[in-house]
TORPATOR-298949 format. One record per residue (C-alpha): x, y, z; residue in one letter. Coordinates in steps of 0.1 Angstrom, whole numbers, plus 5000, padded with zeros to 4 digits. Example, Ala and Ser with C-alpha at 12.3 -4.5 7.8 and 13.67 -1.06 7.14 Angstrom:
2
512349555078A 513749895071S 
***
This chain:
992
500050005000X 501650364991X 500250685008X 500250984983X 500751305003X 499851654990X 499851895023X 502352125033X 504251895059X 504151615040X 505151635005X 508551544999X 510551464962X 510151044965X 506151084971X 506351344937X 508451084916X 506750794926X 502950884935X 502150944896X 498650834892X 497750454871X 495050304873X 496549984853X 495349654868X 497349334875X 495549204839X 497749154805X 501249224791X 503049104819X 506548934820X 506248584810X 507748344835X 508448014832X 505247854854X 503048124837X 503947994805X 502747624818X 499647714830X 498447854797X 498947554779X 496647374770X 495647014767X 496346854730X 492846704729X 491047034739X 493847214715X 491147214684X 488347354705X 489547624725X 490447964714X 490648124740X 490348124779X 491048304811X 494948314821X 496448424849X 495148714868X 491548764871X 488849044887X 486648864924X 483548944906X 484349034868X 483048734844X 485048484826X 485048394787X 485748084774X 485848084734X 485447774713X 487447744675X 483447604665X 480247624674X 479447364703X 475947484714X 472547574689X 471647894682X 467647844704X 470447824738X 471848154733X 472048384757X 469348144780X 470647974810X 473147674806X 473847374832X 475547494858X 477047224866X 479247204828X 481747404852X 483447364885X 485347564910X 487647454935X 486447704954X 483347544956X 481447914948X 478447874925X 478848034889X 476048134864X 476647984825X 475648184796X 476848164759X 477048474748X 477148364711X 477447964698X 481248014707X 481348204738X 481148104776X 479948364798X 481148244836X 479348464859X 480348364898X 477048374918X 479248534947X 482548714947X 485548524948X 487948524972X 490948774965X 494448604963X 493448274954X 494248014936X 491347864912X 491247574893X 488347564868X 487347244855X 484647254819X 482946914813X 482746804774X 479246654782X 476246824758X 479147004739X 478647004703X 481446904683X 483546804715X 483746404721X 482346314750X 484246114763X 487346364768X 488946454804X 487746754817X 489447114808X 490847254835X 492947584839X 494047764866X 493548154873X 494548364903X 492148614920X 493748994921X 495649024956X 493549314974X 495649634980X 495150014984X 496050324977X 495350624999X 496050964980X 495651245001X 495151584993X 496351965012X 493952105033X 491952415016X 489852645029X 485652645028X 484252855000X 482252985030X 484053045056X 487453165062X 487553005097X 487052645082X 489252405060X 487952095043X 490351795039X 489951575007X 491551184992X 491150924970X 491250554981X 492250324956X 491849944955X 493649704933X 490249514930X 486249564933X 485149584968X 482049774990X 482350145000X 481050015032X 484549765033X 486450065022X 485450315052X 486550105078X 490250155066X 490450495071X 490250645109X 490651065111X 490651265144X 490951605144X 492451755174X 491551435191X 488151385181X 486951155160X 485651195131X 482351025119X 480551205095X 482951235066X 481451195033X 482250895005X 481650834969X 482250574947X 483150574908X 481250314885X 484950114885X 483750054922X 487850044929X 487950474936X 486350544963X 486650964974X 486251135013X 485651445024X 485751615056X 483951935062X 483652215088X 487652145103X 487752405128X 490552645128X 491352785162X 493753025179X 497152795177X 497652515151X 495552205155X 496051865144X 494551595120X 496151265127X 495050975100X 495150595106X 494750305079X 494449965084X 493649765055X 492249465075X 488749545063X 489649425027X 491949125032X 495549385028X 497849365056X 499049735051X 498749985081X 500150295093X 499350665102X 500151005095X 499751405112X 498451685093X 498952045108X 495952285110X 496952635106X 495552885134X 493153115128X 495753435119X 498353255102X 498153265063X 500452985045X 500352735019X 498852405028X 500552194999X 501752174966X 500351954943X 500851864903X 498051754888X 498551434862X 495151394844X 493451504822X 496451804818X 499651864842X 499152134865X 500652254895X 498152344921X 499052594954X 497152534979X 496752845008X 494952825042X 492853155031X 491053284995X 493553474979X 493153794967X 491653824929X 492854174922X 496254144930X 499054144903X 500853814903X 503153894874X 506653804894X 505453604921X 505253274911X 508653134892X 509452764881X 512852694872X 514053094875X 510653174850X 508053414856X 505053184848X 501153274846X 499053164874X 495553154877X 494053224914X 491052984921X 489953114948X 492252974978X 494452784948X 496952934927X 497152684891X 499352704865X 499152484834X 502552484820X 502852434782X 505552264785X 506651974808X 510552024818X 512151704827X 513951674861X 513851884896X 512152224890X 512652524916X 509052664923X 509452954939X 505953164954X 506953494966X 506153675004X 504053964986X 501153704977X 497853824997X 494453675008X 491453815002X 492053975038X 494854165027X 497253955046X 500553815029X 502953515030X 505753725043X 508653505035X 509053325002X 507852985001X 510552724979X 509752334972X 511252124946X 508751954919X 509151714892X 506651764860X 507651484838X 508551164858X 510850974837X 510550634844X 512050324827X 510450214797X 511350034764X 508850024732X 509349914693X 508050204673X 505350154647X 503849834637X 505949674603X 506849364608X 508049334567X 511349464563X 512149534525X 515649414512X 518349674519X 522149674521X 521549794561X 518349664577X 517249824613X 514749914633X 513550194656X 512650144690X 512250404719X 513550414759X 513550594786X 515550604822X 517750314811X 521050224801X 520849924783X 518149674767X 517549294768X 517349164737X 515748794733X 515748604698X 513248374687X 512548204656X 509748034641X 510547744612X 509747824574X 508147514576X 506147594608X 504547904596X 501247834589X 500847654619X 502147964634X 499248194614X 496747894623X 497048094657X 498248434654X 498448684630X 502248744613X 502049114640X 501348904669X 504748854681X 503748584705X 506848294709X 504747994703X 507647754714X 505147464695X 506547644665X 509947774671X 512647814696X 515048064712X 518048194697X 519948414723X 519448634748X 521648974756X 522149314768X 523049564746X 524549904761X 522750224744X 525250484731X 524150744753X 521750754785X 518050884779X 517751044814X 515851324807X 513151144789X 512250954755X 514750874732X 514850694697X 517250454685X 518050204662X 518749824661X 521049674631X 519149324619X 521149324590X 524049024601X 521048844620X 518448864595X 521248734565X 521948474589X 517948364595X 516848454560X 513748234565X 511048134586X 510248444613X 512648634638X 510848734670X 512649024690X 511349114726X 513049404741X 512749394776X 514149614809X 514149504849X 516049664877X 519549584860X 518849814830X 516950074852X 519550404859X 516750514886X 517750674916X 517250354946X 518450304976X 518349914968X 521749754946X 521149754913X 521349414899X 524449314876X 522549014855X 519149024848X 516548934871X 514548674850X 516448374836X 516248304798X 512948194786X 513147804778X 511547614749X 508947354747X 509947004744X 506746874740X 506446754777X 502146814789X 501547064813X 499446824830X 501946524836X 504846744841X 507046674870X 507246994895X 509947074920X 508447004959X 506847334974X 509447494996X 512047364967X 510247614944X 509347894973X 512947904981X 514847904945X 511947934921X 509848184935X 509948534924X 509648654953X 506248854968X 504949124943X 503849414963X 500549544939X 500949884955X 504549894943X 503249884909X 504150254901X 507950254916X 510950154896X 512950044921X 511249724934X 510549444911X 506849494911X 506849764884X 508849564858X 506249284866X 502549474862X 504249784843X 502849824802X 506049934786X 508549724804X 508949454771X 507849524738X 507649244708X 507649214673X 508148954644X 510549024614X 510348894585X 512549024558X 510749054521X 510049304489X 506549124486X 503849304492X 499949164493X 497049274493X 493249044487X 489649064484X 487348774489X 484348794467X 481148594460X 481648204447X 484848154464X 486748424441X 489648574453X 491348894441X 495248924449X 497849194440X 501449194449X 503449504452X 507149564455X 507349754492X 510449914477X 509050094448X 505150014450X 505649894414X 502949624403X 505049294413X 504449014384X 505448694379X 504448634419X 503448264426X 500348254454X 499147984468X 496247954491X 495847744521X 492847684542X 493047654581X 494247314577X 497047404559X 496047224524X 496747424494X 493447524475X 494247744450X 497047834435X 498148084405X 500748364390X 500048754392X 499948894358X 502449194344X 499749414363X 500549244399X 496849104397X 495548744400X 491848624399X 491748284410X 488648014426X 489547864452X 488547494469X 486947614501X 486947904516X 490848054525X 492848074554X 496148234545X 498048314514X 501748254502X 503548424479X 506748364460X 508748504436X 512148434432X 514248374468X 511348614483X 508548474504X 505348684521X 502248564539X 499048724544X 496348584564X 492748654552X 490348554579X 487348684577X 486748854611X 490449034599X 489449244574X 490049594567X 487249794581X 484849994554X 482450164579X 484550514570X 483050474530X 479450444517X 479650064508X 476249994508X 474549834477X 472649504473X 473549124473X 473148964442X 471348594449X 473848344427X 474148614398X 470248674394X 468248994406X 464549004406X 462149294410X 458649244420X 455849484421X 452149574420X 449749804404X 448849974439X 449849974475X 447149824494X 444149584482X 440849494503X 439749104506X 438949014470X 440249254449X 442249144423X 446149124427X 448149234391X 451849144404X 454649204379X 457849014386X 461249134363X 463748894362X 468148994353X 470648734344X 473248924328X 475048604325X 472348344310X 472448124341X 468548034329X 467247874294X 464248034278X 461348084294X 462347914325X 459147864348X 458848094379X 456348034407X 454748264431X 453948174465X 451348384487X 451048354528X 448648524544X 449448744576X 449748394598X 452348224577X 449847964561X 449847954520X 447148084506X 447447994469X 450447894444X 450948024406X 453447914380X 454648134349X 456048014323X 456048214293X 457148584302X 457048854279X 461048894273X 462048834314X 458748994327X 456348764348X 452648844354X 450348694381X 447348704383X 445848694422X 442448694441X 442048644479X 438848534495X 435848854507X 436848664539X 440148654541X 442048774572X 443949184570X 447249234575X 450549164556X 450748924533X 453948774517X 454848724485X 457448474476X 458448434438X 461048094432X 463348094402X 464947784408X 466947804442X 466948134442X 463948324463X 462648714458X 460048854481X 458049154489X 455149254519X 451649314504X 449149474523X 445449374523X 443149604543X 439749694548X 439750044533X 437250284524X 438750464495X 439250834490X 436551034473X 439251364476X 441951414462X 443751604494X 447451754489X 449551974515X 452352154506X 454852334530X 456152634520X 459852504521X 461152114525X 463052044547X 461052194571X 463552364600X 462952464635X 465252834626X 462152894605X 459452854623X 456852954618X 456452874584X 453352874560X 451652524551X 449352544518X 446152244517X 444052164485X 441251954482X 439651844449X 436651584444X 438451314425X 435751374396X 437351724390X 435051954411X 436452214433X 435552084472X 434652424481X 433852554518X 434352204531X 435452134569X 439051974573X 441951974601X 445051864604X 447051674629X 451251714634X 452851444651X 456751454656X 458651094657X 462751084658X 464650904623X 468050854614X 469851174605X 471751124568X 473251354551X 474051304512X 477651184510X 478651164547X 477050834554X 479550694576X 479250944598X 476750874627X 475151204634X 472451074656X 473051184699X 471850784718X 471950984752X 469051174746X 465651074739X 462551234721X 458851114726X 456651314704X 452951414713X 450251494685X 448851844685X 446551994661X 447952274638X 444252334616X 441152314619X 438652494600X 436752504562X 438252554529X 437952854506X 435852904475X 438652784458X 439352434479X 442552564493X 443352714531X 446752804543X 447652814581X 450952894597X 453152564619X 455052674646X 457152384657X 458952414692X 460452144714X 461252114752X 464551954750X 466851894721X 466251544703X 468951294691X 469151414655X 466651464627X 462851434635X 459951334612X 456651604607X 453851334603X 450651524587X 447451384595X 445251584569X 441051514564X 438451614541X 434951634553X 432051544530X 428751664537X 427151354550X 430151324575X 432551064557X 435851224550X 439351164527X 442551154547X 446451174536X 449651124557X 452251354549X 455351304564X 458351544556X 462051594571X 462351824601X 465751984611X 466152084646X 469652244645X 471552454623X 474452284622X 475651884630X 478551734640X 478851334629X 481351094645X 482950784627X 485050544649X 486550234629X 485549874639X 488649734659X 490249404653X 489349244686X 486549054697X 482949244690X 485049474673X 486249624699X 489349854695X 492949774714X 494149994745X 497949934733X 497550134701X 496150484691X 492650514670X 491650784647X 488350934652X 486951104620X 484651424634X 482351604604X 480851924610X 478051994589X 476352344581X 471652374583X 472352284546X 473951914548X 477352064540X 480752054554X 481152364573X 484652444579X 486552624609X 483652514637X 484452474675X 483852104686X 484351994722X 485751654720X 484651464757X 485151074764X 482850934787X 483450594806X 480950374809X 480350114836X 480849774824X 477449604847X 475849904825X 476949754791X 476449424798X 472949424812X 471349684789X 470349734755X 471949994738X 468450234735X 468950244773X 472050464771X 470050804779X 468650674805X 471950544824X 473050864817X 470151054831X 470150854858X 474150834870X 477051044876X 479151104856X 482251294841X 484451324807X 487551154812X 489051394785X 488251704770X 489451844743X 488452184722X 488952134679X 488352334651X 487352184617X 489552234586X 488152364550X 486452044542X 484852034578X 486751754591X 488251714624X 490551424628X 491151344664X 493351034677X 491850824706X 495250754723X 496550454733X 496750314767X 494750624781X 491750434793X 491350134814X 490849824801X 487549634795X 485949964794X 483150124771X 483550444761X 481450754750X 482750954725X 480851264724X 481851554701X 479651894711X 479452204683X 478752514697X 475652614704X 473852334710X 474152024682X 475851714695X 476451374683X 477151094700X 478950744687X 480150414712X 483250254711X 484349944734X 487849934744X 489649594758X 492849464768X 493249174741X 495949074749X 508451434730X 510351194712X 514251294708X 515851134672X 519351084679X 521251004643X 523850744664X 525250434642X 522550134646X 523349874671X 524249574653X 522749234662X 524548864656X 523848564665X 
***
């Protein structure tokens, strides 16, 4: 457990360089040790079925996933309750079973799980499609997150309200999910030796941040006292201690504590026992680093946001001339050392290639920070085992699947100068290693403990580094493997005890165990082909091959295709345009190319594709090379009219001899078939039918369901008992769209007997009704410009009702106005009737476009690669932002607040997605970012989602806001799955 200090007593430069805030959990990308590695194998009879399972570290009350390679369940059992008792726990704690999907395992425990345990699941093969049943169980074993804290707490300000009262503030953090009730026991606070019991808690939706606050803290004649005790028994964590505040007396104005503020922006926050004065002139007073800076007084708080973070100790200086709102000053100059950016140890590859062109000097870039030297690991992966190794992972995965490959090497390789003061570039030399390995794959992991750290500890530094060498399979089962006795691996196995509240401090082993960018990965592969495909109907494949060097079309390129078998089923040779059009035997898996000494892969699974969601793709399916139209003579029929259907048939490619019969099926609104015609001698490819349905026949929708061979075309026909117009009735707004800016504006109605006489001084009203609809705009498509957090209900309300004119016409004004914005567009229904003499009267619906706002803002977030779509944490996302002006036109140089809003995960998982107004009606709630854009000449705005900003697992709200008042709204779900200096130094070189 670490205790974060920000008063005036207690801040000292270790609690500044090591109290950054993370809110990473003990989840992925951690160091891969050698019993880690075992536990994630998996069984060689369950090796076809499984995809994917939990490993490792786990949340007490988060569900589990299982994911099948098939489908082992029908379609009718998902998402209904499944057998509980297909699973097991060791723990013995009941777990609810769901499939999410035909290939997905929902395990939801009934209770929470206890924290630092071990858990062996057990899954029973029994009513399992596709899984004999007569295999062992699978079983795996997952660890429950250790509970730990944080305690953060903030300097003691003064109440808005009264001078003569302070307010003291903090954030408890947990490494896992647990009660606020749990959480309030762990903190005790007396002030000036009474206890404190009414101090006010809140939780966030992550249930891990839980915030106090203590009011109304007297300040009296002499300094009083605020001591703090923590005991973490409440929660399982053995972690305990205490700590005194001061309370300045009543007279005495002073700063209370010096803060820098991490997130969303760095800032350095002053914090003063009084409100300072607003009218005083600060220019000179507050200095960082020997520079006059601008601070902003906040009432008792001086900010500044610098613009730019310095690396290292920073002087901040706040001179004796500051004064309160009282007119009293500091009197002496206050002095305290800060640290903006905290440089800690880090290593990262930079970008994603994995393809390395030919070249005379091959290297690669990869980035560091507060170290002196890198681990370098080698691994390769066989020519001849890689498409087993794409069966698996994609050629970017970088995963050392020792079923495939083995280790090379491992060593340390000094860096020609120290990046201390913070990120710095360099370069790796591949070319000796690569010319040595030309085939097959060369894995590279970069990776940094203690030993490479040049962090200030009081600890040794190690010489050697502190994980052995990674060792490769030789086939031995994780299950019938022969383990050292318990104390044998305590004493020299064991890693020792990872303290979780240590995660953020470079000097214990901890933080090179849960830290993000301690190891970085990539596969290398070193070829000039380049490849690009496109799956199409009928098992047609398009392929072109580029030279990376040159983009020059590549011919002459040999491609083979293999399914997920690894059989060749197709194979073929890119013409002198780098093209190839070739049918393959099945549906494809992976493709190889060849041309000369060159090889280059490219796997084309499905669920892998590029997205398309940023382009209008939209257009229709052609059913086995045939379209079909069919249509009536009129809308709606009554019970035995006649039916005159038309069907028009299109084979472009003469699938179909002459006059090839058609038939015409007919269901009535209950799904029984009513009566059955053939055609077989169309006029060129048109079809007639000629239908009749009984006086007595049931209303409603009825189906019609034309057959040309296996090949099906239907349409909805509607039988109704109607009494038909005797007016003709038409209304005609004065401008289309209609547009809330406008109102009101003028509606025109005629009326006409349908025999040609004017329907003079007849009675007729009209009735407006407002409904919501998708908001499209003419070539911006992809853009969602539609807001799901709010909601519109529209109520009818009548805009005319009088007679008609000599002339049949009357024109009456529509004034539109709304309570509340809506989601986007809205639809002006008009409900317009005639009256005849006797009473009976002609009605038309009229339904026309209504635009609430005079300008829109539409968000497009790409589909991600992971599961659902959802998009990575480890890697940055563009967001594409249109602004739009009242005409459906990109409107250039508009303001758009950018805000990301995170979304509970019980939320996202329980409800529907039309509930999303209403969670956000009914919780609190805050952006997690903000961010202020203006749109360029073609009224776009793009805007990158950043990498490993967010937590994990998480759901966020995207909302882009243009001023005044039109926003729009899109979703995006994030999970774990799974200042840069150049320096122009000579590459390192690499051999084996």
């Amino acid at each position: 457990m670490r205790v974060h200090w920000s008063s005036w007593c207690a801040v000292a430069l270790l609690s500044l360089l090591l109290g950054a805030c993370d809110k990473s959990t003990p989840e992925q990308n951690k160091p891969a040790t050698d019993a880690a590695a075992a536990a994630e194998a998996i069984s060689p009879s369950w090796e076809a079925h499984i995809a994917d399972y939990p490993k490792r570290w786990i949340a007490a009350e988060a569900p589990m996933y299982i994911r099948f390679t098939h489908p082992v369940i029908s379609e009718a059992e998902v998402n209904t309750a499944f057998n509980p008792k297909q699973l097991s726990l060791d723990t013995k704690t009941p777990v609810n079973l769901t499939f999410t999907s035909t290939t997905e395992l929902r395990i939801q425990p009934v209770e929470r799980l206890p924290n630092d345990t071990e858990i062996r699941i057990r899954l029973s093969a029994n009513d399992l499609e596709g899984i004999e049943q007569s295999l062992d169980d699978f079983e795996f074993t997952v660890r429950t997150i250790k509970q730990d804290f944080d305690l953060r707490v903030n300097s003691l300000s003064a109440d808005e309200d009264d001078d003569e009262l302070m307010r003291l503030s903090g954030v408890i953090t947990t490494a896992d999910t647990v009660a606020l009730d749990e959480v309030k026991k762990i903190l005790r606070v007396q002030v000036n030796d009474q206890l404190i019991t009414d101090t006010i808690w809140t939780q966030e939706l992550d249930n891990k941040t839980h915030s106090f606050l203590i009011t109304g803290i007297m300040r009296g004649e002499t300094t009083g006292n605020i001591h703090l005790e923590w005991d973490g028994a409440a929660i399982g964590s053995k972690d305990k201690g205490s700590r005194d505040l001061e309370i300045p007396a009543q007279k005495t104005f002073q700063i209370t504590g010096v803060q820098v503020i991490r997130e969303p922006n760095t800032a350095v926050e002053i914090q003063f026992s009084e409100e300072l004065d607003s009218t005083q002139n600060l220019s000179g007073l507050v200095t960082l680093a020997g520079k006059t800076v601008n601070a902003v007084i906040d009432g008792s708080v001086l900010r500044y946001t610098p613009e730019n973070l310095d690396s290292g100790e920073l002087d901040l200086v706040v001179s004796g001339s500051v004064n309160s709102k009282n007119s009293k000053s500091l009197g002496s100059d206050y002095q305290q050392k800060i640290v903006l950016n905290l440089v800690k140890p880090l290593v990262r590859f930079v970008g994603k290639t994995s393809i390395l062109p030919p070249a005379s000097q091959i290297s690669v870039p990869f980035e560091a920070a507060g170290v002196d030297s890198v681990q370098v690991i080698a691994f390769k992966v066989f020519a001849n085992n890689v498409g087993q190794y794409l069966q698996d992972y994609q050629l970017t995965a970088a995963t050392a699947a020792t079923d495939t490959g083995r280790y090379l090497w491992r060593k340390t390789y000094r860096l020609p100068e120290i990046p201390r003061a913070g990120v710095e570039r360099f370069n790796l030399d591949l070319s000796e290693l690569m010319a040595q390995h030309p085939d097959g794959l060369i894995r590279l992991e970069l990776r940094i403990d203690r030993s490479n750290s040049v962090y200030s500890c009081e600890q040794t530094r190690p010489t050697e580094p502190v994980a052995k060498m990674p060792e490769d399979s030789e086939g031995e089962n994780y299950y019938d493997r022969v383990e050292e006795p318990a104390w044998y691996q305590q004493y020299y196995q064991s890693s020792g005890y990872y303290n979780y509240s240590e995660r953020n401090n470079p000097c214990d082993d901890t933080y090179y165990y849960y830290g993000d960018e301690i190891a970085s990965a990539r596969n290398f592969i070193v070829s000039n082909i380049g490849l690009m495909a496109k799956r199409g109907d009928g098992n047609q494949l398009h392929v072109i091959s580029t030279e990376l060097g040159s983009a020059k079309p590549m011919s002459g390129t040999d491609i083979t295709a293999y399914n997920y078998q690894r059989q060749p089923i197709g194979q073929g040779t890119t013409d002198s345009y780098g093209m190839l059009q070739m049918t393959t035997d099945g549906v494809p898996f992976y493709l190889e190319a060849r041309n000369g000494k060159q090889i280059g892969y490219l796997r084309v699974r499905t669920s892998e594709a590029l997205p398309t969601n940023q382009f209008d793709v939209s257009g229709e399916h052609i059913k086995g090379g045939l379209k079909g139209f069919l249509y009536g003579e009129r809308d709606v029929w009554r019970p035995g009219d006649d039916i005159f259907l038309t069907f028009i048939l299109e084979d472009k490619t003469q699938q179909l001899p002459a006059n090839h019969p058609v038939t015409l099926d007919l269901f009535d609104p209950s799904g029984k078939k009513v009566l059955s015609q053939t055609n077989v001698q169309p006029v060129k490819d048109f079809y007639t039918f000629n239908l009749k349905t009984e006086e007595t026949a049931p209303t409603g929708n009825y189906r019609a369901v034309v057959h040309v061979g296996n090949r099906y075309f239907d349409q909805i026909l509607k039988i109704e008992m109607v009494v038909p117009n005797r007016i003709k009735v038409d209304l005609t707004p004065a401008e289309t769209p209609l547009r809330i800016g406008n109102m009101p504006t003028q509606v025109t109605l005629f009326a006409q007997w349908l025999q040609g006489a004017t329907a003079k001084n007849l009675k007729a009203d009209s009735e407006l009704k407002l409904s919501s609809r998708k908001s499209v705009f003419a070539g911006f498509e992809q853009f969602n410009f539609d807001d799901p957090v709010r909601t519109f209900s529209g109520s009818a309300q009548k805009v005319f009702d009088g007679k008609l004119d000599e002339t049949g016409n009357a024109s009456f004004p529509v004034n539109v106005s709304l309570s509340s914005p809506p989601p986007g567009k809205l639809t002006a229904s008009f409900m317009t009737r005639v009256f005849e003499e006797s009473g009976n009267f002609s009605t038309i619906l009229r339904p026309y476009e209504l635009l609430p706002f005079d300008s829109w803002v539409g968000i497009n977030i790409p589909k991600g690669s992971g599961y659902m779509d959802a998009i990575g944490r480890d890697e940055d996302h563009p967001i594409l932002i249109q602004t739009l002006n009242a005409e459906g036109k990109a409107e250039a140089q508009r303001t758009v607040e950018v805000n990301v809003y995170e979304i509970g995960w019980r939320w996202w998982w329980d409800e529907e997605s039309e509930n999303l107004a209403e969670y956000f009606n009914n919780s609190s709630h805050r952006a997690v970012a903000t961010e202020t854009l203006v749109s360029d000449e073609n009224g776009r705005i793009n805007w990158k989602l950043e990498k490993n900003k967010y937590d994990w697992a998480a759901i966020l709200s995207v909302c882009a806001i243009a001023t005044p008042v039109t926003m729009a709204t899109a979703l995006a779900r994030l999970f774990i799955w799974a200042g840069v200096t150049i320096h122009r130094q000579a590459p390192t070189p690499l051999r084996n």
